[in-house]
Every structure is written in structure tokens, then in C-alpha cells.
N, C-alpha and C positions, 0 to 999 in steps of 0.2 A: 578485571581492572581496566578502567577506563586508560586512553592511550590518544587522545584525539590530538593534533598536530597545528600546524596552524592552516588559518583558516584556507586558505587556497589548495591545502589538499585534503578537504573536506566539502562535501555534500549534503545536505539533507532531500528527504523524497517524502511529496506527500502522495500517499497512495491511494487513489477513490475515495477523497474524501467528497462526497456527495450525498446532495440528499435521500436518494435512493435508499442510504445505508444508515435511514436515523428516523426518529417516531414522527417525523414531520411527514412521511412518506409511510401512512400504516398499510397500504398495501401492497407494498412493496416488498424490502429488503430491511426492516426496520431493526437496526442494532440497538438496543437501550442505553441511551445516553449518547447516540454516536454524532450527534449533533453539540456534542461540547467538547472536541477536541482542538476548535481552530484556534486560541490563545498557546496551548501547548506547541502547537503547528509551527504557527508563527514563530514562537522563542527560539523553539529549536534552530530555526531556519539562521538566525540571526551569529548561529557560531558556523555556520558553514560556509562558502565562497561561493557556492553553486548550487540552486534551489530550482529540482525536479517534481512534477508532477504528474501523475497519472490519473486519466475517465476511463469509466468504462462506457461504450456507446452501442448499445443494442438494437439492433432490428427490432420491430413490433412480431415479426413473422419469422423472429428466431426460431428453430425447430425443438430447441431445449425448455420451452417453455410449460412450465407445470398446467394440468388440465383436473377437470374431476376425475377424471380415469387414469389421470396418471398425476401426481401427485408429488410437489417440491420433494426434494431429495431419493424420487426413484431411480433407477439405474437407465440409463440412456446410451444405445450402443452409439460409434462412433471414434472415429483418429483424435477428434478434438472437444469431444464433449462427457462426461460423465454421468452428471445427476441432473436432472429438470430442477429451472428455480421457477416462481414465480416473476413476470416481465418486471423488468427495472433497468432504468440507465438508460432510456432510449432518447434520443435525442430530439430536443422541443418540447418536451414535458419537464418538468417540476425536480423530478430524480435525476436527471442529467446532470443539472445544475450543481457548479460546487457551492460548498455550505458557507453561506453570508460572513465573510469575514474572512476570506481567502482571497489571493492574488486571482485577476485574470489570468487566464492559460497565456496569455501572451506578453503576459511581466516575467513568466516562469525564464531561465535558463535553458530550458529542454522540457517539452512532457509530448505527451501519448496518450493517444486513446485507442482503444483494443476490445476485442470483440466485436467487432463490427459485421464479419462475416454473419449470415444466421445457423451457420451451421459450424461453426468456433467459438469454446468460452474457454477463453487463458483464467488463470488466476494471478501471477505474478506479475508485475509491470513490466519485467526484463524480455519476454518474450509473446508470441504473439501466437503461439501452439502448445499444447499440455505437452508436446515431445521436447521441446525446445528447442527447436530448428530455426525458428526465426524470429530472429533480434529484432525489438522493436527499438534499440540502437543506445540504449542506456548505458549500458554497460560497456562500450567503443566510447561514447561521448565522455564518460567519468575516466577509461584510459587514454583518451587525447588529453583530459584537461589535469592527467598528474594527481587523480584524487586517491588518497590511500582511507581513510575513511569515512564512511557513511552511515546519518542519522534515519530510521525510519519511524515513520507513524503514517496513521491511517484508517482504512478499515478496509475488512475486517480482522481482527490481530489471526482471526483461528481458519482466515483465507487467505482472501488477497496479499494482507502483510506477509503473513509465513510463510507464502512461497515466493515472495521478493523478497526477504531477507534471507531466505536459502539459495535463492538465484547470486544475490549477492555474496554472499559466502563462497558457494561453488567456484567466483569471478577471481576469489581474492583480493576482497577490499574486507578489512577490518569492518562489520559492520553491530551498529549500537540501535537497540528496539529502546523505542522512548514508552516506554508502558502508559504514560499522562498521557499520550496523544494518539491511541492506540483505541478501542473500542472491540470486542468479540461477540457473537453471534449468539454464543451457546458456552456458561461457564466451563463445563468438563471440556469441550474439546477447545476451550483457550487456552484452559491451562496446562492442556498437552499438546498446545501449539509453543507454547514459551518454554516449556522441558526441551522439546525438540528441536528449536531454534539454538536454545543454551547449550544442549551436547550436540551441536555442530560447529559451536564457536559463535555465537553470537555474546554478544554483554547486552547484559538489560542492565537497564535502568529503569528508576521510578519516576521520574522527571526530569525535566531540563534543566532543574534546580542543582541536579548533580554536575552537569556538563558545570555548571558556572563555578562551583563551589572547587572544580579540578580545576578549571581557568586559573582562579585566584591561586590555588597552592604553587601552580608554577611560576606565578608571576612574585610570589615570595620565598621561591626556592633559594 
């Protein structure tokens, strides 16, 4: 059951939305379709008070980067690293960039960029280490500014997103996955990324179209 309050103590968070994460970038990080989430992004944004963003910014000579011997999603020892991806998000290339129709980072409220270490890849926006030791300060910023719930979308829903919206959960903010503005990697483990987020307490939704259509009910309560 949606529960969204008014707008000053609400958030929305766009999470790597970048080209890196969409077929414009095929060798990349290429989500299908993840280049048609900024309309969704956008609406979202517009019931919240305070609009976060996250990049990810990669070294070229990240040490987790996939090779022919060693191959995207093999096991990678490491405090802060897991599986090797193929390079993406590195900054001054094409993947970095967020996707045509998003705010600059410096319209945003608050954002961050992470991963920048070459030998650190977070996945969540909230922290800057897969242990969770270090804030990349989101989650302080949404408790200085009184926010009790938060909208997210992004990519990707069965990475990045699902571990910020479990960071956000674990914070205790009310938080709402906007599935329209959402994009996943690999259908099976999205949609055990959305089971997983749902029995921790997240709300999904299908669209922003929902947020409006609660809007309205209260205003004819």
C-alpha cells in the first residue's frame, strides 16, 4: 500500500542511469531497453522534494575488469570486489554520461559517484564498499532533510537498484521501486531481485501513474 506523504518528505533517486547501462553502449553494460527510462525518471521526480542521483565512475585499469581468461561474471577475490564486469562508466567516454534527458549532476539535490577506486565496485548508491562502512552520505542527507519516503528507479533493477533499495530499507525510509523506470540485466534474476526487495519491505509499483492516481484519492478524501 502506497503511503507517500507530502512532498518535502519525499525523495526520488536516480540510480546509474547511464549510457553504460543501455544498447547505445553494446559493449559495454548494455541493459535492453535501459535507455527508455528517463520520462519515467523524470515524473517520478516531480512528487518528490528532493531529487538524488547516482554514476558510477570507473578506472580504465580497474583490477575487476573482465578479460578472455577471465571472463564477466567470474569470481574475483577481494574486501570490495566480487565478479569481473566488462569496463564501463569510465569517465570521458560515452558510458559515463547520463542518458539524454536527465538533469545535469549539478541541478540534482545531492548525487555521487562511486567506484572510482580500481580496486572497489559498490553496487548501491548508499555506500561506497560491498561491507557498508562508508557512506557516500545519502542516507545522512535524506535524514537531515526529514525525508520519510523514497521513490527509486534506475539501473540496474537486479543490481545497482536492489542494493539501494535494500540500503534504503535497512535506513528506514519507506522506500517505493518504480518498476517503469527500472530496467534489469537478466529476466530471472530481476525478478528475484523484486521478490527480494518486496519481502523486505519495499512497495513496487508499476508506474508513476500510480503515485498520481494516490495523489488524487487524497485530495478527494
Amino acid at each position: 500500500m502506497i503511503k507517500i506523504g507530502p512532498k518535502a518528505q519525499v525523495a526520488s533517486i536516480d540510480v546509474d542511469a547511464q549510457y553504460s547501462f543501455t544498447p547505445l553502449c553494446p559493449n559495454e553494460l548494455p541493459v535492453p531497453y535501459g535507455n527508455e527510462i528517463v520520462d519515467e525518471l523524470n515524473h517520478q521526480a516531480e512528487f518528490a522534494g528532493y531529487r538524488i542521483g547516482s554514476k558510477e565512475a570507473h578506472p580504465p585499469h580497474a583490477i575487476w575488469i573482465a578479460t578472455g581468461e577471465a571472463p564477466a561474471l567470474s569470481n574475483i577475490e577481494g574486501d570490495n570486489i566480487d565478479v569481473r564486469w566488462p569496463a564501463h562508466c569510465i569517465p570521458g567516454t560515452k558510458g559515463f554520461e547520463s542518458i539524454q534527458g536527465l538533469p545535469h549532476p549539478a541541478k540534482y539535490d545531492f548525487f555521487v559517484w562511486k567506484g572510482i577506486e580500481p580496486d572497489m565496485h559498490p553496487y548501491g548508491s548508499c555506500f561506497h564498499d560491498l561491507k557498508e562502512r562508508l557512506s557516500t552520505g545519502i542516507i545522512e542527507f535524506l535524514h537531515n532533510k526529514g525525508v520519510k519516503t523514497v521513490i527509486v528507479g534506475g539501473l540496474a533493477t537486479d543490481y545497482c537498484v536492489k542494493n539501494t533499495v535494500l540500503q534504503l530499507l535497512r535506513a528506514g525510509f519507506e522506500t517505493i521501486l518504480n518498476l517503469a523506470a527500472c530496467r534489469g540485466i537478466d529476466p530471472q534474476t530481476t525478478q528475484a531481485a523484486i521478490t527480494q526487495m518486496q519481502q523486505h519491505g519495499a512497495i513496487i509499483i508499476e508506474s508513476s501513474q500510480q503515485l498520481l492516481m494516490h495523489q488524487k484519492s487524497i485530495q478527494h478524501a
